[in-house]
C-alpha positions in Angstrom: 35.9 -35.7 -0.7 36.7 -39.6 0.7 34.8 -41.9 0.1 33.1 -44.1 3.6 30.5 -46.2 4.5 27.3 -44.8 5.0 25.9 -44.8 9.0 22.6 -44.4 7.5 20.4 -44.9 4.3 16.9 -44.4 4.0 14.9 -47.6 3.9 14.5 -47.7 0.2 10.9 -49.7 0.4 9.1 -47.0 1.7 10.5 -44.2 -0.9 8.6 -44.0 -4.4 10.2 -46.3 -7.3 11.7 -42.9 -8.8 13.4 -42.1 -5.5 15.0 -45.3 -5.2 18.5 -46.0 -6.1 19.7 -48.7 -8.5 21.9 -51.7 -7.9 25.2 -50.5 -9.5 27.3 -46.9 -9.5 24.7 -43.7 -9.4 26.4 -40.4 -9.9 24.6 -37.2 -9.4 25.5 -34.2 -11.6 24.4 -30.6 -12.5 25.4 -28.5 -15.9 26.0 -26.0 -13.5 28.9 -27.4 -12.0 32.3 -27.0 -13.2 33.1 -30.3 -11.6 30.3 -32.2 -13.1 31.4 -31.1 -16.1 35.0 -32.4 -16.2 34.1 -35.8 -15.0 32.3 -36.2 -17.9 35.0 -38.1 -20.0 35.3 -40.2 -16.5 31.5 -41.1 -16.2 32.3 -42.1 -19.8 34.6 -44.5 -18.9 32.9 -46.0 -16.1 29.3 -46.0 -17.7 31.3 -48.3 -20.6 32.7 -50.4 -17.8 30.0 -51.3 -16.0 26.5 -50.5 -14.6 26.1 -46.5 -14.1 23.0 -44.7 -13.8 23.3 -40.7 -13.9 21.0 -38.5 -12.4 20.8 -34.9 -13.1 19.5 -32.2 -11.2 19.1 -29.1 -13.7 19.7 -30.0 -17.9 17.6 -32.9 -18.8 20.2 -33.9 -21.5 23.3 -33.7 -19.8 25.5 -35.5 -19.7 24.7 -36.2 -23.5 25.3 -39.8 -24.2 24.7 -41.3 -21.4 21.3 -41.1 -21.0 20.4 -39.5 -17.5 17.9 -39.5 -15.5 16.2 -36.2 -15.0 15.6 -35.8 -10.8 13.0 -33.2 -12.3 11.2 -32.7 -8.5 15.0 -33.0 -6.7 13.2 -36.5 -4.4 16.1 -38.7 -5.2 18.6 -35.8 -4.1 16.9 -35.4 -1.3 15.9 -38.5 0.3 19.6 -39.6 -0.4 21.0 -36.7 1.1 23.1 -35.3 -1.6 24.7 -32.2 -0.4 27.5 -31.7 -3.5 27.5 -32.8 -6.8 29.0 -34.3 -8.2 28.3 -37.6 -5.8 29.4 -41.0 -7.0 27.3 -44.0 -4.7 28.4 -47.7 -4.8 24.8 -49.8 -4.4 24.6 -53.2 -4.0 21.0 -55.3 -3.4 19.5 -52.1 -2.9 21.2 -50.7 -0.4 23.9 -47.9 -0.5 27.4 -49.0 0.4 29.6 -46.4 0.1 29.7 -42.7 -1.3 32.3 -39.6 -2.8 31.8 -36.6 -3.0 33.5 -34.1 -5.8 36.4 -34.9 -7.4 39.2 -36.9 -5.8 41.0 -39.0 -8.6 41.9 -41.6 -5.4 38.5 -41.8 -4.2 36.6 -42.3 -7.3 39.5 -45.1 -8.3 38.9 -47.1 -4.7 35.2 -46.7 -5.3 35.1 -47.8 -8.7 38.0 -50.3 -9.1 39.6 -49.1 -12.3 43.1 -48.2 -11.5 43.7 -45.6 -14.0 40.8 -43.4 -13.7 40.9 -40.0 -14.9 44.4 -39.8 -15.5 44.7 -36.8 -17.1 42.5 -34.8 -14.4 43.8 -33.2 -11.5 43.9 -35.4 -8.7 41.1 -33.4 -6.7 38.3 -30.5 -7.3 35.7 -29.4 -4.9 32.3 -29.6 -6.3 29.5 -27.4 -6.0 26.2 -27.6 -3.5 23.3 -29.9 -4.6 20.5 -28.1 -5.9 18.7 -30.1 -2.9 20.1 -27.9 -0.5 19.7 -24.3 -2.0 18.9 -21.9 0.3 15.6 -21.1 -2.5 14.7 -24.5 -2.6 15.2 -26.3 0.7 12.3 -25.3 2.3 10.2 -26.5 -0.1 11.5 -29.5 -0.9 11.8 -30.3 3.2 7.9 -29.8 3.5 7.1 -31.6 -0.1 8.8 -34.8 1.5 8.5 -34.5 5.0 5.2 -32.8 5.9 4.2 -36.3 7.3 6.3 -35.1 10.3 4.1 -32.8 11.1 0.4 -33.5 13.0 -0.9 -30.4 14.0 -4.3 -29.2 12.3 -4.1 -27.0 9.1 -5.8 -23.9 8.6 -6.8 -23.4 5.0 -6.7 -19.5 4.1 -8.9 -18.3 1.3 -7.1 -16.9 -1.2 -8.3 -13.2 -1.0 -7.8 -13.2 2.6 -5.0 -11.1 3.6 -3.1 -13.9 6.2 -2.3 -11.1 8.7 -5.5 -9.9 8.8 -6.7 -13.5 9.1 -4.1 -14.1 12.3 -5.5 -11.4 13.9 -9.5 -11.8 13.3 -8.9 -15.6 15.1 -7.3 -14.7 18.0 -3.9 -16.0 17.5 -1.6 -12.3 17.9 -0.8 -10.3 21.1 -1.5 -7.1 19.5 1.0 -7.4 17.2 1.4 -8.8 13.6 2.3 -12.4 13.5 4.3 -15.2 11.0 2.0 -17.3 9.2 3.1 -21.0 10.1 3.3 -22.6 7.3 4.4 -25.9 6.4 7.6 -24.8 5.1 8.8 -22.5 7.8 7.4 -24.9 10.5 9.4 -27.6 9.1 12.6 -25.4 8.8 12.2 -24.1 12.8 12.0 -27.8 13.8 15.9 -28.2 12.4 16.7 -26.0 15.5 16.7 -29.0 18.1 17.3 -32.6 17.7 13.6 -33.7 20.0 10.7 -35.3 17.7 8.0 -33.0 16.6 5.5 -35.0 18.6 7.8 -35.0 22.0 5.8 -33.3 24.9 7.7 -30.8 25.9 5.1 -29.5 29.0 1.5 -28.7 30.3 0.7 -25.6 29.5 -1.8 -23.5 32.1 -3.9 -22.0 32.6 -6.1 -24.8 30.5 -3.3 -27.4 31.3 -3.4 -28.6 27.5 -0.1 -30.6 26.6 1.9 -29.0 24.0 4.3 -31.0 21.3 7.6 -29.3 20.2 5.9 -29.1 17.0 3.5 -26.9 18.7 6.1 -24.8 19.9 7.8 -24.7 17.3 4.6 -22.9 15.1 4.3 -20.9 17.8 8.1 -19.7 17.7 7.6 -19.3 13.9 4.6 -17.0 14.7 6.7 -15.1 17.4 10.0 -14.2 14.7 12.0 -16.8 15.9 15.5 -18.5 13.7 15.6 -22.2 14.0 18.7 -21.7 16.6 16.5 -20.1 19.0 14.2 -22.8 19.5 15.8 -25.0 22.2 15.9 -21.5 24.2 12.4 -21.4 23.5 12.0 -24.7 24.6 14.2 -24.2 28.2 11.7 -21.0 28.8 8.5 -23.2 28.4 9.9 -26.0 30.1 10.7 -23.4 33.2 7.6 -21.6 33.3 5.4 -24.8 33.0 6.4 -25.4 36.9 4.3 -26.0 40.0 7.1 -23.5 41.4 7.1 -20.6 38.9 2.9 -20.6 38.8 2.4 -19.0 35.1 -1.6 -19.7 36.2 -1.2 -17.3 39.3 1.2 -14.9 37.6 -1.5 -14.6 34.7 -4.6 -14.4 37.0 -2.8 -11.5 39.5 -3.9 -8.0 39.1 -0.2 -6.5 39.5 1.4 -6.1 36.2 3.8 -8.6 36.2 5.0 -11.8 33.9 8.2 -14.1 32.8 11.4 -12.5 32.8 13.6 -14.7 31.1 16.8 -14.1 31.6 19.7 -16.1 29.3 23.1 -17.8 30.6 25.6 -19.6 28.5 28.3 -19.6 25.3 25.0 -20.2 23.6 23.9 -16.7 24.2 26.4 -15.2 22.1 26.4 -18.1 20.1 22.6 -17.1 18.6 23.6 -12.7 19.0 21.4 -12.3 22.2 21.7 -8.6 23.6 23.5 -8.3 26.9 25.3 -4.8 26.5 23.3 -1.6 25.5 19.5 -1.3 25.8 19.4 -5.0 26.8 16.1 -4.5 27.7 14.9 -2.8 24.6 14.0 -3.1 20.9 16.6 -4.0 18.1 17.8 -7.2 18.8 15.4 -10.1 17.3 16.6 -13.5 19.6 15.6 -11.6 22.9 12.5 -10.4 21.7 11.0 -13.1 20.1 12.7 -15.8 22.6 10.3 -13.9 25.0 7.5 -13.1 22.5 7.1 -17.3 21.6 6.9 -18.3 25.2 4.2 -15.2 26.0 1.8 -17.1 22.6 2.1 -20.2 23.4 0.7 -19.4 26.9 -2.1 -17.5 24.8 -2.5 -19.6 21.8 -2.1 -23.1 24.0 -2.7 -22.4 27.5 -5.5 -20.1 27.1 -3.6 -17.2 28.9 -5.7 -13.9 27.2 -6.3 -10.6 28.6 -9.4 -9.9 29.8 -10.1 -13.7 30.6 -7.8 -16.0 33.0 -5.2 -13.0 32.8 -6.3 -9.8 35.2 -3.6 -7.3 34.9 -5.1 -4.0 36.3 -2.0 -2.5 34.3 0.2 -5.1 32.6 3.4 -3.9 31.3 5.4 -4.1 27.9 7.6 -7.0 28.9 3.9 -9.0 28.7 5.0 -9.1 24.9 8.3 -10.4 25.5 10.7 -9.5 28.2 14.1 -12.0 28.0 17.9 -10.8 27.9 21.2 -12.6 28.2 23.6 -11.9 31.1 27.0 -10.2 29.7 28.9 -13.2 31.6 31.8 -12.6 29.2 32.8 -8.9 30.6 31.7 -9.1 34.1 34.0 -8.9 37.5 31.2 -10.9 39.4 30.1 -14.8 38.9 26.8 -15.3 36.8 23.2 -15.5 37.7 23.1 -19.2 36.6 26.3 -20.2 38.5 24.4 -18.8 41.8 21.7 -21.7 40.7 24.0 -24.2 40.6 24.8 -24.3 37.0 28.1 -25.8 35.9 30.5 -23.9 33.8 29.8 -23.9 29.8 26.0 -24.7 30.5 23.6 -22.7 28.8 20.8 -22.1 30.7 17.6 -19.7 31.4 16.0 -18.4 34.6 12.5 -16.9 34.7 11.6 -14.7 37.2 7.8 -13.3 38.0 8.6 -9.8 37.4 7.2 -6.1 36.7 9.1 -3.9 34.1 12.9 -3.1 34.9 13.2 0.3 37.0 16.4 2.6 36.8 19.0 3.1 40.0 20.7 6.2 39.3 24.0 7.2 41.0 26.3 8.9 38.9 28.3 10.2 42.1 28.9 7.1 44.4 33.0 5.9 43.7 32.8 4.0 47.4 31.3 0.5 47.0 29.5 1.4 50.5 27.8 4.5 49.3 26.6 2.8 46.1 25.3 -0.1 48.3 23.4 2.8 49.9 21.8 4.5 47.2 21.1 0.4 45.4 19.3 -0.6 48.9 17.5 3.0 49.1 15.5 2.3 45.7 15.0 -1.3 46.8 13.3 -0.7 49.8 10.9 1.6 47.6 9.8 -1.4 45.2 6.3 -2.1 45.0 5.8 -0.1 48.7 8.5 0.9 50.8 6.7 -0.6 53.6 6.0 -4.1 51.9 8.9 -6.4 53.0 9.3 -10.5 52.5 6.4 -10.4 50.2 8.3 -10.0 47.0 11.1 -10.9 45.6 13.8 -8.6 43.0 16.2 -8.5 40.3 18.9 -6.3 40.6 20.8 -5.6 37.2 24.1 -4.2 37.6 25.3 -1.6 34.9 29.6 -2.0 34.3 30.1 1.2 35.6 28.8 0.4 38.8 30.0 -3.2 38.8 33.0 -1.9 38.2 33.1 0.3 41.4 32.1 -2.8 43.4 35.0 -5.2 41.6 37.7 -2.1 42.1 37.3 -2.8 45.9 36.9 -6.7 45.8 33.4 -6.7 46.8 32.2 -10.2 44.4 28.6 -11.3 44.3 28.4 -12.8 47.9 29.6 -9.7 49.5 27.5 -7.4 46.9 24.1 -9.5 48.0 25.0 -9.6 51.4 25.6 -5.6 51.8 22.2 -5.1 49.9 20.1 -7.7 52.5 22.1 -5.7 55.5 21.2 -2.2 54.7 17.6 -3.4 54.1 16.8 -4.5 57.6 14.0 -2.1 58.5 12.3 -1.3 62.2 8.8 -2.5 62.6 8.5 1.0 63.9 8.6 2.1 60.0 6.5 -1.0 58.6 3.1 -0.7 60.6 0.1 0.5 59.4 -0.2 4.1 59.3 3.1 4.5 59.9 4.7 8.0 58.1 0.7 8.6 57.1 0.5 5.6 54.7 -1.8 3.0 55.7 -0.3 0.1 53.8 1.9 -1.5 56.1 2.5 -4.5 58.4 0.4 -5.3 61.6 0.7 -3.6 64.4 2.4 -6.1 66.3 5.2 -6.2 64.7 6.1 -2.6 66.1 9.2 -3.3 67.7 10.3 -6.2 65.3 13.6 -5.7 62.6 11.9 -6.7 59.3 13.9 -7.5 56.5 13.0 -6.3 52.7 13.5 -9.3 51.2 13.7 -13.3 52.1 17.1 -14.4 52.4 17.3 -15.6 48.8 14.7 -12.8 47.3 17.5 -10.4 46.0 19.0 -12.3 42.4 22.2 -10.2 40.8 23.1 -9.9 36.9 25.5 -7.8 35.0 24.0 -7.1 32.3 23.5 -3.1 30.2 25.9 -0.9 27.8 29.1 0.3 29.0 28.5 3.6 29.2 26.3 5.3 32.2 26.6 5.5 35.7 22.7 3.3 35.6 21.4 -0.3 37.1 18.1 -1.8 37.4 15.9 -3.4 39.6 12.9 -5.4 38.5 10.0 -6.2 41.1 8.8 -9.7 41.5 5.5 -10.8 42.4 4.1 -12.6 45.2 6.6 -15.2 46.2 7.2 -18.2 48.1 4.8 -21.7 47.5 1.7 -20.1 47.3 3.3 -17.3 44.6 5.4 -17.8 42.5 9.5 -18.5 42.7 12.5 -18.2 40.1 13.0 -21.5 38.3 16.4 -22.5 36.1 16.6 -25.1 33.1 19.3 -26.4 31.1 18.9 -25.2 27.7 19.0 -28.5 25.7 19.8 -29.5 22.0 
């Protein structure tokens, strides 16, 4: 409630002549506030001291007697960012000088210059929000006088057309409904990052089309998203819009895989992301449709549908939206994203080319040594036990297993380490027709020692509920340059 200079004003040419302010004091009431209704006697005074214009928000008449100015449509409010009423605003050749807010018998004194202002008031009240920034009103009001921010085409529903139905019939859903994107919502996702609407935030394959964070941010309204999920949104795109991470060849492959996006960071918690029980499943709404707003904008943009540029002979689930956050907060080893080289405190996402998660059951093991056994035992099966350096993996550490590892000191290094050592396999095992299978490696690697996975193929997470003796593994798919590899970005503002 002190009165300051203003930073920032809005250039008061380019508003309307009823949204401009007028040389002189400007106070902005509602009946509806308490506040606004005790200063009356001190409006009084000023208004017959001087130049004041009133503006009201709700009652026409009010204040009676000094003749105010009805902000019927709430522009002036707006534009001039008045967040509580009642605001008092100094304004001298047009432009704002200094502003109050409530009631503060010091402030209003400074501002004004008479000495013995509201004397018999007490010396400071809170007031109450501008009808400008009701929850009921905002978004309305944001796309009213702002919808010039926004450049993307507009599709004109008739008004018998049922919009879901509509969504669907042009191609814009993954099988499930969808959010209409409308002005007002659009608008109200874009107030989740601080980038311009028309900033280019990647190319987008298969079709290579550039999209806008406008773009993504309809897309994110489509998907579910809050506004505080967009920067994730953003990271994700950013990551899987890499020459490394391939979304054209993970899209054309026939093995069922696609982004895994897996969340590091205060920020996690920050926006309620899921890191404990059924992290991979349904209930919490920022890691589904985190995941669910990268998968349409790789549709809807890139081009990216099934049965066209993406060949799936099976697909899986996580094609909708597969993206968790890493429990960092109760975990005995370091994080996924420190491994990547991200500092401390940095929120950031990783996505990984990867098939649905599989469960590693082991409700016996107590040695870290035997539970190293029976984690390297269901690696070695993933995609074909006798497929190695091919594919990469996710391994997901439950807490009750971490915990067996962190009980005997065994920390991420040593964990990874153990994995890649029990996974070095004799050719004698890997050659086709080996054990009656015919998939396999060629024959002359017979006598070799073949590991499962390339040196940096295995990446570790804690992540799941605290109850069960469970972990997971999650298959990758081709990797390497001409596949695709795991790629990390800062999630910015």
């Amino acid at each position: 409630m002190s009165t300051a200079p203003r930073s920032a004003h809005p250039d008061q040419s380019l508003l309307d002549p009823e949204h401009r302010l007028p040389d002189g004091l400007v106070a902005v009431v509602k009946r509806e506030c308490a506040t606004c209704v005790m200063v009356v006697p001190v409006l009084e005074r000023i208004a017959a001291a001087g130049a004041l214009t009133v503006y009201t928000q709700d009652d026409a008449t009010f204040p009676a007697g000094l003749t105010p100015v009805h902000d019927a449509d709430l522009g002036l409010s707006w534009h001039h960012d008045v967040e509580t009423v009642p605001t008092l605003v100094r304004v001298v050749d047009g432009v704002e000088l200094e502003r109050t807010v409530g009631w503060s018998r010091d402030a209003w004194r400074a501002l004004t210059g008479i000495g013995d202002l509201g004397e018999d008031l007490p010396p400071m009240r809170p007031g109450c929000g501008s009808k400008s920034v009701d929850p009921d009103l905002v978004d309305a009001l944001r796309a009213r006088f702002s919808g010039s921010l926004l450049h993307a085409r507009r599709v004109e529903f008739a008004d018998a057309e049922d919009e879901v139905e509509a969504m669907y019939d042009r191609g814009w859903t993954d099988g499930l409904p969808v959010v209409a994107p409308n002005e007002e919502r659009v608008l109200r996702m874009l107030t989740g990052t601080t980038r311009a609407p028309g900033d280019i935030v990647a190319v987008v394959p298969p079709d290579l089309v550039e999209i806008t964070v406008e773009k993504v941010a309809i897309n994110a309204v489509m998907a579910g998203c809050r506004p505080e999920y967009l920067p994730w949104v953003i990271a994700a795109l950013e990551a899987v819009c890499t020459d490394e991470f391939n979304i054209h060849g993970v899209l054309a492959t026939t093995m069922p895989v696609g982004p895994v996006i897996m969340c590091n960071g205060p920020g996690t918690r920050h926006i309620g992301m899921n890191s404990g029980m059924n992290v991979f499943g349904q209930g919490n709404r920022a890691n589904l449709t985190i995941g669910r707003a990268v998968q349409l904008i790789i549709r809807n943009v890139g081009g990216g549908r099934p049965g066209e540029v993406d060949r799936a002979t099976h697909g899986n689930p996580g094609k909708i939206s597969f993206c968790f956050a890493e429990d960092e907060h109760g975990s005995p080893i370091s994080s996924l994203a420190s491994a990547r080289g991200v500092a401390p405190g940095e929120n950031a996402v990783t996505v990984f080319a990867g098939e649905g998660p599989r469960c590693i059951v082991d409700q016996l093991a107590r040695d870290p040594d035997d539970l190293a056994n029976t984690f390297a035992a269901c690696l070695r099966t993933l995609h074909n036990p006798k497929l190695v350096l091919a594919f990469d993996a996710v391994v997901v550490i439950g807490p009750e297993h971490a915990r067996v590892f962190a009980e005997a000191g065994w920390d991420r290094e040593r964990i990874v380490a153990e994995l890649h050592g029990r996974l070095q396999i004799p050719g004698a095992d890997l050659v086709r027709g080996a054990h009656g299978i015919a998939e396999g490696v060629p024959a002359h690697l017979q006598d070799a020692t073949l590991p499962k996975f390339r040196p940096d193929g295995i990446l570790l997470l804690h992540a799941g509920g605290g109850a069960g003796l469970f972990s997971a593994m999650i298959g990758g798919w081709a990797n390497g340059a001409l596949g695709s590899q795991p790629v990390t970005r800062i999630v910015g503002a």
